[in-house]
VOPAGU-2260 file (C-alpha; in pm, 1 decimal, decimal comma):
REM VOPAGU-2260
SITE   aa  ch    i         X         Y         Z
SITE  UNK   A    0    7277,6    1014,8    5274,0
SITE  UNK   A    1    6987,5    1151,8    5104,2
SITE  UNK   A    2    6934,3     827,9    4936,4
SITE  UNK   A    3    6942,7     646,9    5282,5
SITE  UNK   A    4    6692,7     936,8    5461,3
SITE  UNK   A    5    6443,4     883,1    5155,8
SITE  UNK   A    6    6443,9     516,0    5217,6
SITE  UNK   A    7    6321,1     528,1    5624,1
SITE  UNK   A    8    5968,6     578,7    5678,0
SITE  UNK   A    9    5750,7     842,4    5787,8
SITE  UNK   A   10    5738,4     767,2    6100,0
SITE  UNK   A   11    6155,7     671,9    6096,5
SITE  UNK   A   12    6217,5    1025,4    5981,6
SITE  UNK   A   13    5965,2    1185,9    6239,6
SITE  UNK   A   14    6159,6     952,2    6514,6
SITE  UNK   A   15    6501,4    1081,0    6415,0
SITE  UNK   A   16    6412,6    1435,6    6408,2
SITE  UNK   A   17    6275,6    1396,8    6725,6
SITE  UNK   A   18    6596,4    1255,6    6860,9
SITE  UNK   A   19    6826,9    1500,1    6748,4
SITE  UNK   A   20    6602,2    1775,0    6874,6
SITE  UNK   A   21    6574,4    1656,6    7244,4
SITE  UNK   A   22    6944,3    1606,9    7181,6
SITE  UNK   A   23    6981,9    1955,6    7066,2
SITE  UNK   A   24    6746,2    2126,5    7371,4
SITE  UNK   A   25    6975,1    1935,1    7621,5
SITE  UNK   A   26    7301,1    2067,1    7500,3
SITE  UNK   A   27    7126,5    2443,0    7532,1
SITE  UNK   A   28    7003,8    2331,6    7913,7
SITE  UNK   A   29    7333,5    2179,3    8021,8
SITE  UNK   A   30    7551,4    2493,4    7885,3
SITE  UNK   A   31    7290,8    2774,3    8012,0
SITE  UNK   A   32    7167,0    2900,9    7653,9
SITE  UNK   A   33    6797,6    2855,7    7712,4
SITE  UNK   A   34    6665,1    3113,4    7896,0
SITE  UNK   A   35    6428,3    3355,6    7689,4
SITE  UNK   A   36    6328,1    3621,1    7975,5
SITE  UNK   A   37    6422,5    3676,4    8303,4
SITE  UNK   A   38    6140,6    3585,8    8480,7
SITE  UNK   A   39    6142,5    3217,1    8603,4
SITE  UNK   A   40    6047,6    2990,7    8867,8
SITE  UNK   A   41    6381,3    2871,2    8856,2
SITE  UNK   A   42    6288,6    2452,4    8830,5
SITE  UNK   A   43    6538,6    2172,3    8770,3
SITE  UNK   A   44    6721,9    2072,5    8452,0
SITE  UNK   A   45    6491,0    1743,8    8533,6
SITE  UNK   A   46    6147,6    1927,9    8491,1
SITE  UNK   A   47    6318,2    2100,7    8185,4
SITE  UNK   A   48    6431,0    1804,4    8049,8
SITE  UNK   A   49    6046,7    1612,5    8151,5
SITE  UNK   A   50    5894,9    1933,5    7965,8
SITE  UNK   A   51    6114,2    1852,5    7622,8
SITE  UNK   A   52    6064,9    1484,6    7603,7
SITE  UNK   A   53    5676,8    1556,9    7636,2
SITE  UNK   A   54    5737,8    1823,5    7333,3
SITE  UNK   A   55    5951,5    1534,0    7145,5
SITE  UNK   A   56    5689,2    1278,8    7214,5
SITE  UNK   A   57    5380,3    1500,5    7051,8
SITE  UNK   A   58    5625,2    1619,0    6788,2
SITE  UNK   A   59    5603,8    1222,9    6619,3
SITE  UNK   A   60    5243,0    1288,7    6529,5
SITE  UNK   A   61    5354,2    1647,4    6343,0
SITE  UNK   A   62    5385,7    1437,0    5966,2
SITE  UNK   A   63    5042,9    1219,5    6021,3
SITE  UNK   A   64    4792,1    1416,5    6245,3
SITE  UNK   A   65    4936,4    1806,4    6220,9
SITE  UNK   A   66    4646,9    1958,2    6330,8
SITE  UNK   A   67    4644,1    1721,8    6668,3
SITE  UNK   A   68    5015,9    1779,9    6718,2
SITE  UNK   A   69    4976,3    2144,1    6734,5
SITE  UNK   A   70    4686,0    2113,8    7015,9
SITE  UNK   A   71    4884,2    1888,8    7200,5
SITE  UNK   A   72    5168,7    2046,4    7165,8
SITE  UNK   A   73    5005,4    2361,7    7391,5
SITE  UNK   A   74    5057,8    2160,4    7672,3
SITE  UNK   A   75    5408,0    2126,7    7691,3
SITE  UNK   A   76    5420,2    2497,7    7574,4
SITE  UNK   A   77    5197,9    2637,6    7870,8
SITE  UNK   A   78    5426,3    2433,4    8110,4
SITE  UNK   A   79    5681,5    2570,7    7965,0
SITE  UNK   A   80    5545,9    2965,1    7965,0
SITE  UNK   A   81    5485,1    2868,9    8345,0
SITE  UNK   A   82    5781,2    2828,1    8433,9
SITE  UNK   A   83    5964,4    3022,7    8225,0
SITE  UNK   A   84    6014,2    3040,4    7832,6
SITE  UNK   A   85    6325,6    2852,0    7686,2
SITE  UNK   A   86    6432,3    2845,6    7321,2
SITE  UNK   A   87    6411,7    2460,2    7265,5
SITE  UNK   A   88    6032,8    2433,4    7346,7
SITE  UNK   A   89    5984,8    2747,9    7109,1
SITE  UNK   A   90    6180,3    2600,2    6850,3
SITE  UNK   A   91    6011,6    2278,2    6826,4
SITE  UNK   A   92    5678,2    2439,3    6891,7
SITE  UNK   A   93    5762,3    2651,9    6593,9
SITE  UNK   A   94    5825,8    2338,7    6406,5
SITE  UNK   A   95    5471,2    2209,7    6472,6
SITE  UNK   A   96    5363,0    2504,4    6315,5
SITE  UNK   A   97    5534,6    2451,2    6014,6
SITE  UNK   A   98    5426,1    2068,2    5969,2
SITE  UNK   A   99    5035,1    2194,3    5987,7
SITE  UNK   A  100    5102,4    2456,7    5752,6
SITE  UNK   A  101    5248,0    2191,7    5499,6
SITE  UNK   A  102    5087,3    1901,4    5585,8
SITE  UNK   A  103    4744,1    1973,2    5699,9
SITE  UNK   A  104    4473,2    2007,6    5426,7
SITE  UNK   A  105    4455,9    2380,8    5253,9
SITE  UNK   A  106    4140,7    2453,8    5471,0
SITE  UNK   A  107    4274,0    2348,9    5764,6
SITE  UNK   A  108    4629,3    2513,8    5632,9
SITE  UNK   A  109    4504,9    2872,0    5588,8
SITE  UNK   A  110    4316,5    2839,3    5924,5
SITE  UNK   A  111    4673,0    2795,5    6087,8
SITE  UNK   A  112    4816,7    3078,7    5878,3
SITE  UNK   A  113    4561,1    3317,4    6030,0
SITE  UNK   A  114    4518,1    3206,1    6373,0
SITE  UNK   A  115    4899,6    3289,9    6376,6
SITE  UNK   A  116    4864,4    3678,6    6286,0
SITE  UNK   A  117    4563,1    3694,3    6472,4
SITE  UNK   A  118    4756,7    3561,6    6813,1
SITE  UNK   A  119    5061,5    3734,6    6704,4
SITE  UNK   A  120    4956,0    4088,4    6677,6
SITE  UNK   A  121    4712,7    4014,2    6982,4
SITE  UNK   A  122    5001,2    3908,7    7213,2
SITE  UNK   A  123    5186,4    4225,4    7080,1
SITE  UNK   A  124    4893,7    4451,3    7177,4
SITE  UNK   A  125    4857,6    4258,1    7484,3
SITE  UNK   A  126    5241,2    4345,0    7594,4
SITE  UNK   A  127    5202,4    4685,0    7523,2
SITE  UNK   A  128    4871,0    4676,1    7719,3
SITE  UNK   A  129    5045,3    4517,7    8024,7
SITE  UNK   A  130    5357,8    4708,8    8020,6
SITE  UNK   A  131    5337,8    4982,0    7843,0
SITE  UNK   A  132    5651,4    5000,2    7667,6
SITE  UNK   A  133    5678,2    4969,4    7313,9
SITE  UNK   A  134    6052,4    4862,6    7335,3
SITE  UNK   A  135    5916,7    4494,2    7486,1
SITE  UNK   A  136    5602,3    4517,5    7234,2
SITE  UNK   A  137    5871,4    4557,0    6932,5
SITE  UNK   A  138    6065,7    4249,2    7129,3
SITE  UNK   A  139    5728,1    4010,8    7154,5
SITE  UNK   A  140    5698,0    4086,1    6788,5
SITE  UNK   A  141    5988,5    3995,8    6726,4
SITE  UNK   A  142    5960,8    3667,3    6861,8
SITE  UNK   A  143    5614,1    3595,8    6720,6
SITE  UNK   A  144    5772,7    3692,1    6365,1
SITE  UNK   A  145    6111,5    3445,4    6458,1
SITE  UNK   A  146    5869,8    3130,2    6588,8
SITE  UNK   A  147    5601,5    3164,1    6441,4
SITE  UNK   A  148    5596,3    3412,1    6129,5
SITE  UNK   A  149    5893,5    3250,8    5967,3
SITE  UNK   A  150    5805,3    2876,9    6037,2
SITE  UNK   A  151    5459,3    3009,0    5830,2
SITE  UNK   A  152    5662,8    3174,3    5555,4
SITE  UNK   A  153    5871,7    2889,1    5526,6
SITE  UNK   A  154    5604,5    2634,6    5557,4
SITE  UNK   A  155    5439,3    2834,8    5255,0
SITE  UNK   A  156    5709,9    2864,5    5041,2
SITE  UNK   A  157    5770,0    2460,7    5056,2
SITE  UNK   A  158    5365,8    2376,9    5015,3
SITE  UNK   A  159    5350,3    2624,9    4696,0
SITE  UNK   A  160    5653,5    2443,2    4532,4
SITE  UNK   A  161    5546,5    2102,5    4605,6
SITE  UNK   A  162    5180,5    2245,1    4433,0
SITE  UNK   A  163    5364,8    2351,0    4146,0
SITE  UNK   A  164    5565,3    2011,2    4105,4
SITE  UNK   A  165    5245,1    1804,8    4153,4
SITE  UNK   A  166    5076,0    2034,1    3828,8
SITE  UNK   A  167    5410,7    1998,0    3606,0
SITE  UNK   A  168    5384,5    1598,8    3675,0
SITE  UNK   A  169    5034,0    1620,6    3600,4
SITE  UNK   A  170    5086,8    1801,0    3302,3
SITE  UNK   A  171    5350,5    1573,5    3202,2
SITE  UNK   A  172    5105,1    1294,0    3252,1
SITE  UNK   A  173    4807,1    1472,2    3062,9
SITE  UNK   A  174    5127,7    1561,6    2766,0
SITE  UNK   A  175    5236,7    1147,7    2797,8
SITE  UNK   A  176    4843,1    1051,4    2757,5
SITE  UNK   A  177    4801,6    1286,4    2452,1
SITE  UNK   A  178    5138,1    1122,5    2273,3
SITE  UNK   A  179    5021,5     764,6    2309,0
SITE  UNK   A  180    4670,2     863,6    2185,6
SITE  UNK   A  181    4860,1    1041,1    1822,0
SITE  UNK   A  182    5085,4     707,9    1857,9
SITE  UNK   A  183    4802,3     487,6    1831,2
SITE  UNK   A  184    4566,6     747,7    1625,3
SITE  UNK   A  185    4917,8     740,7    1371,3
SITE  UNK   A  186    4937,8     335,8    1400,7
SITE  UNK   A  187    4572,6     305,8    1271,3
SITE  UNK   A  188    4570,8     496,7    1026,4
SITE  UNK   A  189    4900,8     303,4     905,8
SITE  UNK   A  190    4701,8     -26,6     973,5
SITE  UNK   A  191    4454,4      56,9     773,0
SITE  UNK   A  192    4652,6     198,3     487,6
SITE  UNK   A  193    4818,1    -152,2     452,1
SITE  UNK   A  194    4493,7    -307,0     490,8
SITE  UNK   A  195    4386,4    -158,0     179,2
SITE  UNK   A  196    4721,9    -181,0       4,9
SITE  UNK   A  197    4704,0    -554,8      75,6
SITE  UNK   A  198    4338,9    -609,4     -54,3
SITE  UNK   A  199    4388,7    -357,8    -401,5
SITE  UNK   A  200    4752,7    -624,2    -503,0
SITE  UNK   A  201    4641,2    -939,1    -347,2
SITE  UNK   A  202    4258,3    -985,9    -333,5
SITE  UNK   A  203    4227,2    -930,2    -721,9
SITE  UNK   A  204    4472,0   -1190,6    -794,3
SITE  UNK   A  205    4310,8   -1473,5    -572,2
SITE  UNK   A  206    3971,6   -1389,4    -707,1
SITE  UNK   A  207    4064,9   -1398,1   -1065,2
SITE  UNK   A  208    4236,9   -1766,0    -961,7
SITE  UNK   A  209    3928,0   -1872,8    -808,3
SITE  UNK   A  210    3686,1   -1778,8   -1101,6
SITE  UNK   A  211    3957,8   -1953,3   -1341,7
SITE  UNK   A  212    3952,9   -2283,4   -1173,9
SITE  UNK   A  213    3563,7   -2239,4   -1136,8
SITE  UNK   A  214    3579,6   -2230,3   -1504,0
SITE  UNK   A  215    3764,2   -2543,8   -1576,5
SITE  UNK   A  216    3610,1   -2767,8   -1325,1
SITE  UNK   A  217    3300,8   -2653,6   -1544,8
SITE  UNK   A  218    3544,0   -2761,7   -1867,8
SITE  UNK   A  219    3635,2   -3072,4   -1706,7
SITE  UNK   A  220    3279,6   -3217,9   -1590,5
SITE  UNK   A  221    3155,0   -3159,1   -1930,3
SITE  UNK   A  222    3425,0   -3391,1   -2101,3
SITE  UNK   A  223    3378,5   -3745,0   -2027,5
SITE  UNK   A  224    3731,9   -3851,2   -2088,7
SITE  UNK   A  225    3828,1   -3581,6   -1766,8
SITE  UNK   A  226    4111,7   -3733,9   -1572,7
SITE  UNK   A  227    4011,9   -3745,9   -1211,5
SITE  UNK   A  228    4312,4   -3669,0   -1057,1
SITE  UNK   A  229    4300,9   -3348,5   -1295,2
SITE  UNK   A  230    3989,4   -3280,2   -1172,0
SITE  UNK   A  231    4096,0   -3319,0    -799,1
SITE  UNK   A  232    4405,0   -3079,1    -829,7
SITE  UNK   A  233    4196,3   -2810,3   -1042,5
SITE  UNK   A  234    3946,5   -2820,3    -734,1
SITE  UNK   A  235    4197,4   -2821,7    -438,1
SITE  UNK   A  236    4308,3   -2503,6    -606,9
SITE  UNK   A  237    4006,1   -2322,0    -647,8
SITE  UNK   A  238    3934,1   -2417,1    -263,1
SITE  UNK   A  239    4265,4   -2314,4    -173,6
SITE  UNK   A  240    4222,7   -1973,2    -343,5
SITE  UNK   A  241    3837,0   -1908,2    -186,8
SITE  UNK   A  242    3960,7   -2010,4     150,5
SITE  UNK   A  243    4331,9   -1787,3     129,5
SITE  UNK   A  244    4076,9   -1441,3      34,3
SITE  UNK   A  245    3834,6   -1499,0     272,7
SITE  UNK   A  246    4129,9   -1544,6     513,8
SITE  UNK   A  247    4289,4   -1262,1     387,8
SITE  UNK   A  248    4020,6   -1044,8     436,4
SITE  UNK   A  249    3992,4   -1190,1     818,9
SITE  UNK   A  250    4360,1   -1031,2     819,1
SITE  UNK   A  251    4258,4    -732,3     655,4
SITE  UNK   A  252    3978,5    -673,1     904,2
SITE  UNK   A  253    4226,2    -752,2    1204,4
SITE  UNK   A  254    4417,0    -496,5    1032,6
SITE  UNK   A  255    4160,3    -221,3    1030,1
SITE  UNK   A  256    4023,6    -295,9    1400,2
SITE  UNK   A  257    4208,1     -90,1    1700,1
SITE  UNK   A  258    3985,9    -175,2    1973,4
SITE  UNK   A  259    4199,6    -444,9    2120,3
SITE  UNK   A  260    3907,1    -713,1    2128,8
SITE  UNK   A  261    3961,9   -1055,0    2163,3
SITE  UNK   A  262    4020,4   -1233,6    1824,0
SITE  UNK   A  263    3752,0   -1340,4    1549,4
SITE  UNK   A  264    3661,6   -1708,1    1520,6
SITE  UNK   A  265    3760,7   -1639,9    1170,8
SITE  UNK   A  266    4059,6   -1519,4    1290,4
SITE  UNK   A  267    4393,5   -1714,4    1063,4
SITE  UNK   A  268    4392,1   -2088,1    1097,4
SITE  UNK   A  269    4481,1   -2276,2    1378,5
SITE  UNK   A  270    4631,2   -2622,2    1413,8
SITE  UNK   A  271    4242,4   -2717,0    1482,6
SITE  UNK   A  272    4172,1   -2652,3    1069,6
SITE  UNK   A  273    4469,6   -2858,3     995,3
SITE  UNK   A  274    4228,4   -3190,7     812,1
SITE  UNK   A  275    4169,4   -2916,3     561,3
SITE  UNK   A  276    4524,9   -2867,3     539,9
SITE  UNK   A  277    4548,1   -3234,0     505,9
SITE  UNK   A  278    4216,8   -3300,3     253,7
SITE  UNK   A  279    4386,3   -3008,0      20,2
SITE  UNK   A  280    4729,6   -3235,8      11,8
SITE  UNK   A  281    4496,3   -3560,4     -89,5
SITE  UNK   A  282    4366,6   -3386,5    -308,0
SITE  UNK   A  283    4633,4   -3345,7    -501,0
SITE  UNK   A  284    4772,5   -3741,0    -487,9
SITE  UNK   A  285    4991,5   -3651,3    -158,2
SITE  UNK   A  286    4937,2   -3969,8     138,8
SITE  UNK   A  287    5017,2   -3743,2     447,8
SITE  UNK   A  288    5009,3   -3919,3     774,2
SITE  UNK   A  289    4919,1   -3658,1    1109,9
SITE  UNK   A  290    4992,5   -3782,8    1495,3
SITE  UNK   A  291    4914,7   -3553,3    1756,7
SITE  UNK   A  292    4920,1   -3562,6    2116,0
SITE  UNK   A  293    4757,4   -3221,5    2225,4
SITE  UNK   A  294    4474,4   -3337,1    2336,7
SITE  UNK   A  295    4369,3   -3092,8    2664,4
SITE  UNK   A  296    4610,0   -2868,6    2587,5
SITE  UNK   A  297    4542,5   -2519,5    2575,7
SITE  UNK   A  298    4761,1   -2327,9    2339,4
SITE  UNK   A  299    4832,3   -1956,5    2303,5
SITE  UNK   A  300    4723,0   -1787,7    2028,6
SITE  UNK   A  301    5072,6   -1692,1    1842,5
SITE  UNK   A  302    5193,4   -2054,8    1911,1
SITE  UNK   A  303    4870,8   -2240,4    1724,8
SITE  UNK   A  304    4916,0   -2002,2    1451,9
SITE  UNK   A  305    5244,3   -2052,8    1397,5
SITE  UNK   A  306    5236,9   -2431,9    1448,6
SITE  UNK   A  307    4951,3   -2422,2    1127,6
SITE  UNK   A  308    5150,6   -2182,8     964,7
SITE  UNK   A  309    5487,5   -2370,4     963,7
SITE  UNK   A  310    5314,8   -2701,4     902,2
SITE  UNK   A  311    5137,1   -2551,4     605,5
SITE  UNK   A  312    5497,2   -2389,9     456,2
SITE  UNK   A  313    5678,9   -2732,1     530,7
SITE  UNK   A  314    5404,0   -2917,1     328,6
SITE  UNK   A  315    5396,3   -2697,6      39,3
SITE  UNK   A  316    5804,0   -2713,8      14,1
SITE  UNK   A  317    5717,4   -3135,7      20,2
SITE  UNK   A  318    5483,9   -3137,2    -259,4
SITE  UNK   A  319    5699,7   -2882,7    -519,0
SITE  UNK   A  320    6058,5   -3034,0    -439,7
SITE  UNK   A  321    5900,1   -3406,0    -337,9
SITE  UNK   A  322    5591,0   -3463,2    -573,9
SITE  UNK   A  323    5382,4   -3816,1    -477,6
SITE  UNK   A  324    5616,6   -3871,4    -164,1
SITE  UNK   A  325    5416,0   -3982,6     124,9
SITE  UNK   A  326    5450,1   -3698,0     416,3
SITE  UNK   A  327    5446,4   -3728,3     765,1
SITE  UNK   A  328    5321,1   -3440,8    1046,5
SITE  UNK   A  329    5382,6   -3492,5    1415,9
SITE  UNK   A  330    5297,3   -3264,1    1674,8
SITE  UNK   A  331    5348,0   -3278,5    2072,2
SITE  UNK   A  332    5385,5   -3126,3    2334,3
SITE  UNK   A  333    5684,8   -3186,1    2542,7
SITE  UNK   A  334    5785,5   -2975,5    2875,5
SITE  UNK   A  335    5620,9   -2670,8    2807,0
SITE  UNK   A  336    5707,5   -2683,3    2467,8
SITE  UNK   A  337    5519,4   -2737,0    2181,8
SITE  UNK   A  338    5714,3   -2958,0    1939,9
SITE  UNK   A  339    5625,6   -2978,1    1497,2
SITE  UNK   A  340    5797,0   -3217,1    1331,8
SITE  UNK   A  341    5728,2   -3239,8     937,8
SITE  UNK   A  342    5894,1   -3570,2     724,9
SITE  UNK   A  343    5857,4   -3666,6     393,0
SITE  UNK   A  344    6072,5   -3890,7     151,6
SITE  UNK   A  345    6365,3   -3689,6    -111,1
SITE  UNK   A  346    6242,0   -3655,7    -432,6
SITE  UNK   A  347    6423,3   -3635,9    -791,1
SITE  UNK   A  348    6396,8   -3268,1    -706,6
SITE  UNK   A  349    6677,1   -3119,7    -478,7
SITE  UNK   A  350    6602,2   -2904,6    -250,2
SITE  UNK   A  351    6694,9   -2536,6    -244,2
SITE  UNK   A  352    7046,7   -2397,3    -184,4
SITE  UNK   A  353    7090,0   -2137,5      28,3
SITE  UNK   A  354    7288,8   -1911,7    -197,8
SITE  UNK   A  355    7016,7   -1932,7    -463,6
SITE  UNK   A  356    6831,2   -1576,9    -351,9
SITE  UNK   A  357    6515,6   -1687,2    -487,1
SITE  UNK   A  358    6529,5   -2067,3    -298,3
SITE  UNK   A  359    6488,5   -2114,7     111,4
SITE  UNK   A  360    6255,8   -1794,1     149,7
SITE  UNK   A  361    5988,1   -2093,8     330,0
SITE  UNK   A  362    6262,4   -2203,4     555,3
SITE  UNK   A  363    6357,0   -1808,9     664,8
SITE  UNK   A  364    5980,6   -1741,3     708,2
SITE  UNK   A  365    5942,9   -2086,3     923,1
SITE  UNK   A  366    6245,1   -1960,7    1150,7
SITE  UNK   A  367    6117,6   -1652,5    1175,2
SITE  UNK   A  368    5811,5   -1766,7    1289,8
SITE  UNK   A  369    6016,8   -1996,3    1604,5
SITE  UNK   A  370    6243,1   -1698,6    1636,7
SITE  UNK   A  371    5985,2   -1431,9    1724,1
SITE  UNK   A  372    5763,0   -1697,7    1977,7
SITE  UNK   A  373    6128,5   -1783,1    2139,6
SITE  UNK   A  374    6163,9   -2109,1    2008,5
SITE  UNK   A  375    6387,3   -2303,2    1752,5
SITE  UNK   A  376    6373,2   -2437,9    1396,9
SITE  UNK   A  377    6564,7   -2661,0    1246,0
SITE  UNK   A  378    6582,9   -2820,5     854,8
SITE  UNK   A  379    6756,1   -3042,0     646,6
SITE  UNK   A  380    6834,8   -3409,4     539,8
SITE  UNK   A  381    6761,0   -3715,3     764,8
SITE  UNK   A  382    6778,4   -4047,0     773,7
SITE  UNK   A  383    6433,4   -4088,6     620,8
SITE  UNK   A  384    6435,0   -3800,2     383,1
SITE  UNK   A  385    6446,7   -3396,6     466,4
SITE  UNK   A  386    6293,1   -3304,4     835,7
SITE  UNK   A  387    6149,9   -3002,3     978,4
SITE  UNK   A  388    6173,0   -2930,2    1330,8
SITE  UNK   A  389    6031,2   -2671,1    1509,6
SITE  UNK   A  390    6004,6   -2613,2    1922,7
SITE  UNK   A  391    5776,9   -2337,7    1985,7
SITE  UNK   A  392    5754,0   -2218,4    2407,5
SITE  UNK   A  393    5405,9   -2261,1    2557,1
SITE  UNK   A  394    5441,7   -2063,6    2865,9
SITE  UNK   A  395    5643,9   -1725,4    2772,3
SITE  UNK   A  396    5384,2   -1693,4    2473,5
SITE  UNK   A  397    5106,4   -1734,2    2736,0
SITE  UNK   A  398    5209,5   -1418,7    2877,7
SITE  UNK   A  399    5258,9   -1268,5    2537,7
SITE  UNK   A  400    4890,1   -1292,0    2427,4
């Protein structure tokens, strides 16, 4: 039920209590029980019944205008006094009291609050004035403190609680703000710990193989008798390890930065460096043959790194198990989905079995790469030789980045 009255509207709820008020005032003016003095002009259940509708009908303003329901709500209430006081018009009178107590804005609120003891103790005074007998002055205050006094108290009590919820959810928010900013604070600090972790083991290695293979391309052009092809291999690796530590350090500074920007030009490759993939493979006596068909196609982020990425580990397994095999890269997009496929010929050297612990760590890091995007990888013989095959989602990943 409470489930249910949460769900109606403002305006429902309003509408309902209306109902079962009128409802309520008609049972007290059919059975007798509405009478609150003896004087009376003695009207028709009609009028009385014409009086509470009128009191119903302002009493649907009393959650969205409070201040205009209890103005208009004198109306009915003077009519009533007129001809007679009767409990239901108090009773709903007293509830327009207690909606512009709650609902009205503080100023307004405490304006209600003591406009209500003012024209309480007055009326009491008045009483006393007019009839001189303090046993009807103790019964008007009575009244004033049934209607009016504890529809205030009441009205007060609810406002201060709902204050005191709205400053624990606050401070619950200000508390959830403050844990994200340590989470994040304790994330870049991490970030940049393994940012310099990564550049003390890794960036003195590549260096040191870049200056070596400096050094004997220097060997090499002063012999005449040089093989070329030597030469070729010794300088696809020194480019290889310049352009892998300025990379890395691209990652490292991605690492550092927390500012959420957009990323680097420099950022890690993208299928749009793959003819340096490609020159690096001729390099070294490989024929690799591309065909691709994503031409006006705009491709996430994580997908066109991973496409490069598992292109680049699929032609490194072909040149160390399939050395001087031609290889062949296709990539295209088909229904969303962004399709790799990397062929080359079987060489004298087999390929890796997947209980040797040390073999097949390119294939996990190629799956893992599909797996994490959504997409699928598979690997092994073919009727030409051993085929890659990776389907990487276009549209999920859009979201992603």
């Amino acid at each position: 039920m409470r489930r249910q009255w949460s769900a109606l509207s403002a305006m429902a709820q309003d509408a309902l209590i209306a109902l079962f008020v009128f409802a309520f005032g008609a049972t007290l003016y059919l059975a007798g029980l509405y009478p609150m003095t003896s004087v009376s002009v003695g009207p028709s259940l009609t009028v009385r019944f014409g009086v509470l509708a009128l009191m119903c009908a302002v009493s649907l303003l009393r959650r969205r205008t409070p201040m205009w329901a209890l103005v208009l709500g004198l109306v009915p209430l003077g009519i009533d006094l007129w001809l007679g006081a009767t409990v239901p018009i108090w009773i709903m009178y007293s509830d327009l009291i207690y909606a512009a107590v709650l609902y009205a804005p503080p100023a307004r609120s405490r304006f209600v609050v003591a406009a209500g003891a003012v024209l309480s103790a007055a009326a009491a005074v008045l009483t006393l004035v007019l009839t001189g007998d303090w046993r009807v002055m103790a019964l008007a205050i009575t009244a004033a403190v049934a209607f009016i006094g504890t529809s205030i108290w009441w009205a007060l009590s609810v406002r201060h609680h709902r204050e005191i919820a709205g400053a624990e959810r606050a401070r619950a928010q200000a508390l959830s703000l403050v844990a994200e900013l340590d989470r994040r604070a304790a994330i870049a600090d991490e970030r940049k710990t393994m940012a310099r972790d990564l550049h003390d083991v890794i960036a003195g290695h590549l260096s040191a193989i870049a200056i070596q293979s400096e050094a004997a391309l220097g060997v090499l052009s002063r012999q005449e008798s040089a093989d070329a092809a030597v030469t070729g291999i010794v300088g696809s690796i020194r480019s290889n390890s310049v352009s892998a530590l300025q990379e890395m350090r691209t990652m490292i500074g991605l690492l550092r930065r927390d500012d959420g920007a957009e990323d680097d030009p420099a950022a890690p490759r993208r299928l749009a460096q793959l003819p340096i993939l490609i020159d690096a493979a001729h390099a070294a006596g490989i024929t690799v043959r591309v065909a691709t068909d994503i031409d006006g196609v705009e491709l996430p982020s994580a997908v066109d790194q991973a496409a490069y990425r598992i292109i680049q580990e699929a032609l490194t397994n072909a040149m160390k198990h399939a050395p001087g095999r031609a290889v062949d890269i296709d990539v295209s997009v088909e229904a969303a989905t962004v399709a790799v496929l990397v062929r080359n010929q079987v060489g004298s050297t087999t390929r890796p079995q997947p209980e040797d612990p040390e073999a097949g760590r390119g294939l996990a890091n190629m799956r893992e790469r599909a797996a994490a995007l959504g997409g699928s990888f598979t690997a092994g013989p073919a009727t030409q030789g051993w085929e890659v095959l990776a389907r990487l989602p276009i549209s999920t990943t859009k979201e992603m980045s």
